[in-house]
C-alpha positions in Angstrom: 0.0 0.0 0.0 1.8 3.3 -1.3 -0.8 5.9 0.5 -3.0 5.3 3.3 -5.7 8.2 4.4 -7.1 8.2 7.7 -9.9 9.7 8.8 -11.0 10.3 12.8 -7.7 8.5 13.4 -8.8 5.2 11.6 -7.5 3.7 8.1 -10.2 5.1 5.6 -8.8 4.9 2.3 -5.7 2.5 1.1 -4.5 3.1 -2.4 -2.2 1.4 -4.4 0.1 3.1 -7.3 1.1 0.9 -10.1 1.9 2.4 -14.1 0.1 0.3 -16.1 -0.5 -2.9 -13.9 -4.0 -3.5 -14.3 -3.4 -6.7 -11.6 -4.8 -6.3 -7.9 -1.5 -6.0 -6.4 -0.3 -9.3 -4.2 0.0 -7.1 -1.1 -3.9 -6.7 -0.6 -3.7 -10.7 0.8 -1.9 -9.4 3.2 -3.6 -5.7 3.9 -7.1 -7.0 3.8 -6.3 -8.5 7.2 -5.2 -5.9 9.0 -7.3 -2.6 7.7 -10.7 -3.0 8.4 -11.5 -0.7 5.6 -14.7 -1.5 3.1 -12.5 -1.2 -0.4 -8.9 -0.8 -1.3 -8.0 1.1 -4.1 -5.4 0.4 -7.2 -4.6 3.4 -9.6 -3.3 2.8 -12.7 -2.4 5.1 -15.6 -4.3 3.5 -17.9 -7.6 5.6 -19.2 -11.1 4.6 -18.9 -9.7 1.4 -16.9 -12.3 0.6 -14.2 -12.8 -2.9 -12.6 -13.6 -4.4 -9.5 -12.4 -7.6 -7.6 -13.1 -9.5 -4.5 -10.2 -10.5 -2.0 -10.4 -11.8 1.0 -14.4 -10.5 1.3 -13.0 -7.5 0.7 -13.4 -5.1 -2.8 -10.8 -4.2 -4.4 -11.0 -1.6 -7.5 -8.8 -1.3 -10.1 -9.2 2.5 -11.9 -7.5 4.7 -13.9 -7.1 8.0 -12.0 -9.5 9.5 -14.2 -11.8 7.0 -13.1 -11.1 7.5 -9.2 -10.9 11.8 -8.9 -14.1 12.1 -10.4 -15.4 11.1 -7.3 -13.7 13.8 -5.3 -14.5 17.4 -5.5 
């Protein structure tokens, strides 16, 4: 996990950076154990790329950063 936001002093938000590695990164096995967070995040620089993935009960997008700012003001 390259960036991790909290928020109220509790892990909110994990993201992932990869270039063009469209993969769920292998780390999340071991993540999705210890932050009880409700998704983890990978951003890619790949456009329009937008998927999601299940790991551990745990969902895991994929997105280009397009894809993930637009849901930030």
């Amino acid at each position: 996990i390259d960036f991790l936001v909290v928020k109220d002093g509790k892990p909110w938000l994990p993201i992932e950076a990869k270039l063009n590695d469209t993969t769920p990164s292998s780390s999340f096995k071991s993540f999705t154990k210890f932050l009880n967070t409700t998704a983890f995040y990978q951003i890619v620089n790949k456009p329009n790329h937008l998927k999601k993935k299940t790991i551990q009960g745990k969902t895991v997008v994929v997105a280009s950063a397009s894809q993930f700012f637009r849901h930030f003001p």
